[in-house]
N, C-alpha and C positions, 0 to 999 in steps of 0.2 A: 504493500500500500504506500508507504515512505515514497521510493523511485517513483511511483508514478503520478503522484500527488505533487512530488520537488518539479517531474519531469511540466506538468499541467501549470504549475505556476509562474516556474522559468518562462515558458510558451503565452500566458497571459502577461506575463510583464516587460514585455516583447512587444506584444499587439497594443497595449495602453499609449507606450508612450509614440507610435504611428499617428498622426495627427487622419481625424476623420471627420464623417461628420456629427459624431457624438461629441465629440471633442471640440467642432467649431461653435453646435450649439449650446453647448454648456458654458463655456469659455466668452460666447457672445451674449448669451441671455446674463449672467454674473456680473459682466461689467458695463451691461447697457440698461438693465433694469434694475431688478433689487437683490438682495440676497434669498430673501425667501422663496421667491421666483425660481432663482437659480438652482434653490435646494430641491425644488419641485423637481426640476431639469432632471436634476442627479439623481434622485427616486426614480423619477423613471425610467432613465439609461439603466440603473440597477439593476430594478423588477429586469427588464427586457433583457439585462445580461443572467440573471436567472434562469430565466423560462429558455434561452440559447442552452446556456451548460446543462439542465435539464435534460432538455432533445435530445442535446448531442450524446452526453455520457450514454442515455436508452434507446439507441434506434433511430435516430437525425437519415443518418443514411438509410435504412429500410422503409422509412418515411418516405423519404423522395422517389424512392426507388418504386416504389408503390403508384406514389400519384406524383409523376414528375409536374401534371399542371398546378400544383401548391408551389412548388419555386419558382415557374414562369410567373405566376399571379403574383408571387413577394419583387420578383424584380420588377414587374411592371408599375404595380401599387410603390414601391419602394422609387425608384424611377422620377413619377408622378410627383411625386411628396418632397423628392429634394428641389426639384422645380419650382413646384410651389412656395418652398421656403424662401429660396435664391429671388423669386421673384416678393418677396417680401420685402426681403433687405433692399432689392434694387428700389422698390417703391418708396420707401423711408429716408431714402439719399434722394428721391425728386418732390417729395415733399419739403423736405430740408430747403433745396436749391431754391424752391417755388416761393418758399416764407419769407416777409417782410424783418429788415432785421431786428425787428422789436419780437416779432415770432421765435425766431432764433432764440435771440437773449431769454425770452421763457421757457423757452426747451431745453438750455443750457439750468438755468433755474428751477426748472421742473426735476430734471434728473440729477443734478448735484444735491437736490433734496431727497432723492430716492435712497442716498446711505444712511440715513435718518428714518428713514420706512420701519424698523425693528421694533418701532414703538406702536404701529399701526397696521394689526393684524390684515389680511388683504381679504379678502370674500374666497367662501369655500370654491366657487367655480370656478376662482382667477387662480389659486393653488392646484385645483383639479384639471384644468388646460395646460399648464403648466407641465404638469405632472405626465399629461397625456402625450404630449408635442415630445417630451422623453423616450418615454415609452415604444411610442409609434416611431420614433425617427431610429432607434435600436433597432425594431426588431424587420424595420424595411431597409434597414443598412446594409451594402453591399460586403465589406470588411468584418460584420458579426456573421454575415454568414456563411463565408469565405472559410472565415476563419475557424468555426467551432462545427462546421459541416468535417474541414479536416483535421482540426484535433484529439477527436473522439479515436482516429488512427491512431494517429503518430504517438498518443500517450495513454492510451487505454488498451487493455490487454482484453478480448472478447471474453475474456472467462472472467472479468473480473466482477469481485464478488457484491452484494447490492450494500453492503457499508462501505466499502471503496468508494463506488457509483455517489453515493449519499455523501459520502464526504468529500469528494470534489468538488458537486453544486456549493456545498457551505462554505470551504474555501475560497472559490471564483465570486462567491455570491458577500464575502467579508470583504476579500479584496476589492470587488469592483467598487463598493459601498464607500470603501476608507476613501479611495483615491477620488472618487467624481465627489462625493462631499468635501475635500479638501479642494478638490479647484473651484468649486461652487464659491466657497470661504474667501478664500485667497483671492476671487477674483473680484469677489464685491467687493473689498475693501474700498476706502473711500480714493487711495493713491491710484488703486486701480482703474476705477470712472473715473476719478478726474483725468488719468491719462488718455481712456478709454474717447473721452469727451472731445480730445483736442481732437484724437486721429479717427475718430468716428468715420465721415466718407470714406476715406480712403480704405479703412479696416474692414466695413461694410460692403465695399465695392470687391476687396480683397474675399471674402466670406461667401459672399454670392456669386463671385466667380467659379470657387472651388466648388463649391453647391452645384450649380450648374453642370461643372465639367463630372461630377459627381452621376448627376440625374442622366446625364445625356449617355456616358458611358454603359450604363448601366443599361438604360434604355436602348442602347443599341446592339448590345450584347443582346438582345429578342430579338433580332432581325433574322435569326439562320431558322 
């Protein structure tokens, strides 16, 4: 159990720090909204890295192999979704551009006051989208399921036994936990938005690019 537990972690701490797009929207929503927000983010990337090591440790690949149209349908919907994000951010920099600069100056205003949020619980739906926008961008992620389709090989032994199994998911599922709630943390700081603030277009434009080339690749990998 040791070997293939070390082997699973080594191989998850590998894949975290590959910049993706769990990683742009955790990283973006932390230093562009609030912290709670962000914690939401991180819960969800979580769950969603759960319910992957799950699959994969019992049958990820017998799964597909079953109903290969469940992975056309996660590339597609996955696909779709980073698009949609990408065209978010793109929207939020011609808003920007569009604003009077008295507009600006309160949106500057408005979110250098969002590091002060922690005193102003946010509504259960704005936690719960949050949460979901996590979730959903995980588990339609090209790179989670890249990744946890082939590591259920390379570091699980078919015989191995259902406390093995079980104690991998909790492993993956503490790791994933520690690390996305520390960038959640780290990134709401206030040094963090106020830096986040200056280079906001450029970061944005930067974020929905990679989204994009994200969405499109992915979508076009359905073409054969």
């Amino acid at each position: 159990m040791a070997a293939t537990l070390t082997t699973l972690a080594l191989l998850y701490l590998a894949a975290l720090i590959i910049p993706g797009p769990n990683l742009l929207l955790l990283t973006h929503t932390a230093a562009s909204a609030s912290r709670r927000a962000a914690l939401g983010v991180a819960l969800g990337i979580s769950t969603g890295t759960v319910m992957w090591v799950a699959v994969a440790v019992f049958g990820v690949q017998q799964i597909f192999e079953a109903a290969p149209a469940l992975q056309t349908a996660l590339r597609a919907v996955g696909g779709v979704y980073l698009l949609y994000l990408a065209w978010g951010l793109f929207g939020s920099i011609r808003q920007r551009d569009q604003g009077s600069p008295a507009d600006r100056s309160r949106d500057r205003d408005d979110r250098q006051a969002a590091t002060d949020e922690a005193a102003t619980p946010p509504a259960a739906s704005s936690r719960a989208t949050f949460y979901r926008r996590g979730l959903l961008t995980n588990l339609t992620n090209p790179k989670s399921m890249a990744f946890w389709t082939s590591v259920a090989v390379v570091s699980l032994d078919p015989q191995a036994t259902l406390a093995t199994r079980l104690a991998a998911v909790a492993m993956v599922g503490c790791m994933g936990l520690v690390y996305h709630l520390s960038l959640a943390w780290l990134f709401s700081t206030a040094p963090a938005q106020q830096a986040y603030l200056r280079a906001k277009p450029v970061l944005s434009a930067i974020t929905g690019a990679i989204m994009t080339a994200f969405g499109v690749r992915l979508l076009w990998s359905l073409r054969g």
